[in-house]
C-alpha positions as CSV (number, residue, x, y, z in Angstrom):
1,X,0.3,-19.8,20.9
2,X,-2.3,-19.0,18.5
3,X,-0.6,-18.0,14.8
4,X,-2.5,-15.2,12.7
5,X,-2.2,-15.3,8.7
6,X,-2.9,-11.8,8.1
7,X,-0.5,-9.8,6.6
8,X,0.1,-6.4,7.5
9,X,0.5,-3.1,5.1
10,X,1.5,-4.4,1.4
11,X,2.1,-0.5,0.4
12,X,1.0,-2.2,-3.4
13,X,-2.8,-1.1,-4.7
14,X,-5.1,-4.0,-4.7
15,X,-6.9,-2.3,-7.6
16,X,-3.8,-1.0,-9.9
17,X,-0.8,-3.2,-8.3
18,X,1.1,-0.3,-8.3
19,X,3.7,0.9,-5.4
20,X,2.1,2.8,-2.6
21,X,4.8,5.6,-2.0
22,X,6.3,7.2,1.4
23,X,3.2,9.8,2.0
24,X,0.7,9.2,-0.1
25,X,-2.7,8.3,1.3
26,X,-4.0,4.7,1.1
27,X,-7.2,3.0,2.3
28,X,-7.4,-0.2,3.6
29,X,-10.0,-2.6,4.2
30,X,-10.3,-6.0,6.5
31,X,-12.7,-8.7,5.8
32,X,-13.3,-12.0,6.6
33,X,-12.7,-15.1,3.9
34,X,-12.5,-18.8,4.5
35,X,-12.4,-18.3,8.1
36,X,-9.4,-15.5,8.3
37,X,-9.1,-11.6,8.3
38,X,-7.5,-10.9,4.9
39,X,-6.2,-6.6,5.1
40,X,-6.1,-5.3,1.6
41,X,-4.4,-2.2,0.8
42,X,-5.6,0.8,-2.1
43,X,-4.7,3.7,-3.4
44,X,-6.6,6.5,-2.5
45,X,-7.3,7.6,-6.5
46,X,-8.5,3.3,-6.9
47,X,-10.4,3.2,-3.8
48,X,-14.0,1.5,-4.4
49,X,-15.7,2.2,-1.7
50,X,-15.4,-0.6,0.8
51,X,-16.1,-4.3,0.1
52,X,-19.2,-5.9,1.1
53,X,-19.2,-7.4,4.3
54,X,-16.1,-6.0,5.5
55,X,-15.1,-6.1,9.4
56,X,-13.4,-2.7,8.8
57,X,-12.2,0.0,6.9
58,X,-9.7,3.4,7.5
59,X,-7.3,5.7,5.7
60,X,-3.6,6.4,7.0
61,X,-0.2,7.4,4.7
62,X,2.1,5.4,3.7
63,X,4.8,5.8,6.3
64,X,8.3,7.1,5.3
65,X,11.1,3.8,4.6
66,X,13.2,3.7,7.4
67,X,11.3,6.4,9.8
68,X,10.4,4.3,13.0
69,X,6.7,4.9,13.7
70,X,6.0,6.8,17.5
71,X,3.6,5.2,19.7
72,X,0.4,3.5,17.9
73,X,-2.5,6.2,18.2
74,X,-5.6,4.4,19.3
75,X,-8.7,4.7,17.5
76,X,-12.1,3.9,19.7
77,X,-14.3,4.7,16.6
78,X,-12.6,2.0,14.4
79,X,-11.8,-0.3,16.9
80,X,-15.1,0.0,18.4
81,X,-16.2,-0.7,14.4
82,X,-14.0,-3.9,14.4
83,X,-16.0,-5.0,17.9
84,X,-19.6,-4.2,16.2
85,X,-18.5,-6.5,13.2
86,X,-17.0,-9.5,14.3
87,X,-20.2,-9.7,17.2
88,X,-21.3,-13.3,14.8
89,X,-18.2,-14.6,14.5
90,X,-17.4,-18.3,15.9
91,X,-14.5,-19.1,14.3
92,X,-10.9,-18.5,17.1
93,X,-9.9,-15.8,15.2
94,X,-12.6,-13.2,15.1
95,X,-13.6,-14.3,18.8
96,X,-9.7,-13.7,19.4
97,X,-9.5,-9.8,18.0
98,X,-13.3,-9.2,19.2
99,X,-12.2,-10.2,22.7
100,X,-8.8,-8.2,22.8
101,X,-10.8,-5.4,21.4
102,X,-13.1,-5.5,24.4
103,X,-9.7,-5.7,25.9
104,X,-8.2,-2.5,24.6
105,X,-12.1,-0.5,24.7
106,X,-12.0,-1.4,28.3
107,X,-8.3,0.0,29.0
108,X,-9.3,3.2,27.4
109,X,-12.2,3.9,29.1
110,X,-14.9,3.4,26.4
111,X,-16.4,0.0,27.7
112,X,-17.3,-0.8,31.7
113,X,-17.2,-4.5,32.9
114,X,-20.2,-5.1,34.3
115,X,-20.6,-8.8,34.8
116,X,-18.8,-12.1,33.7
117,X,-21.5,-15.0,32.8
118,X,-21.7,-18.6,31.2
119,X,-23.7,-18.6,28.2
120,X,-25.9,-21.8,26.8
121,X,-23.0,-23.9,25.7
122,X,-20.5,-23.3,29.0
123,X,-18.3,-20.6,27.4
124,X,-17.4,-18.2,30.1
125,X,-18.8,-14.7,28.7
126,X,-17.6,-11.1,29.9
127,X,-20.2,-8.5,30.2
128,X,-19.5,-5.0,29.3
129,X,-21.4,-1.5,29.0
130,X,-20.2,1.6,26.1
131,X,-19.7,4.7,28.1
132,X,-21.1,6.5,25.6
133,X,-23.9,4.7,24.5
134,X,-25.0,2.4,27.3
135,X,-24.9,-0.4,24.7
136,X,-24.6,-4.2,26.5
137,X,-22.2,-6.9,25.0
138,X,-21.7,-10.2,25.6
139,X,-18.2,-11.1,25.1
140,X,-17.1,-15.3,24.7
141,X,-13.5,-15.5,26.5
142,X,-11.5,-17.0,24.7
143,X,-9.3,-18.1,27.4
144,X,-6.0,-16.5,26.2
145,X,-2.9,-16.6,28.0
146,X,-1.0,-13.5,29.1
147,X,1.3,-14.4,26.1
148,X,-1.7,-14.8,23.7
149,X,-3.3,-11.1,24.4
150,X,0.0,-9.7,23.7
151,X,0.0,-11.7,20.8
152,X,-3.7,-10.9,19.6
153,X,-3.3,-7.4,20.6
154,X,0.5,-6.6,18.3
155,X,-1.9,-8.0,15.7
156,X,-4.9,-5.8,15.8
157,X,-2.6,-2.9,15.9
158,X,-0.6,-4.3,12.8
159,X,-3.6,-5.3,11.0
160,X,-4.9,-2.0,11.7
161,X,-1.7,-0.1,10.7
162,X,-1.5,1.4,14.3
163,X,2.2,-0.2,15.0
């Protein structure tokens, strides 16, 4: 099974290192470094704008302690953000999330399959279409396991705050 080191919501300011309190809006940002998707958390009052070269950014509140969150509401735009970013990436685990995100933009409607290929080094490659656009993508499959997609998926919804 493939293990992530990304953490998830620190509710502490990147900027101040203060406590991030039940209902106050935060920003978060996830970029790439040494190979990994680091999420880093900021007040909304310390919020720099987003770093350079960053896979993705959003807004959300701080949830209350001890309130279970409902269902994860699905973003397209920022998922669909997270796709467009990560389409150099070589390394397992920006080829993991891009490839779940096809996934998930597929499941909702947003991307079409329209073909499934092998590029020039033998990876097997999905080919999809944006609704919306009628943008092409080449996809590199991974070759994930049930148990791995699950796996990939609960952490693009953690990393991204939607659990």
């Amino acid at each position: 099974m493939t293990e992530y080191d990304i953490q998830g919501p620190t509710r502490v300011c990147a900027v101040t290192g203060r406590e991030l309190k039940p209902g106050e809006k935060y920003f978060a940002a996830l970029t790439e470094s040494a190979g990994k998707l680091v999420r880093t958390d900021y007040a909304a009052d310390a919020w720099p704008g987003p770093p350079a070269g960053a896979v993705a950014y959003w807004c959300g509140k701080v949830p209350a302690a001890g309130v279970k969150p409902r269902k994860p509401v699905v973003n397209d735009d920022l998922l669909l953000d997270c796709f467009d970013r990560l389409k150099d990436s070589a390394d397992a685990d920006g080829l993991n999330f891009r490839y779940v995100a096809t996934l998930l933009l597929m499941r909702r409607k947003r991307f079409k399959f329209e073909d499934a290929s092998r590029d020039a080094s033998g990876r097997d490659v999905m080919i999809v279409r944006d609704a919306r656009g009628g943008a092409v993508h080449h996809v590199v499959d991974p070759r994930l396991n049930d148990e791995q997609i699950a796996a990939v998926q609960t952490e693009v919804f953690r990393v991204l705050g939607w659990e």
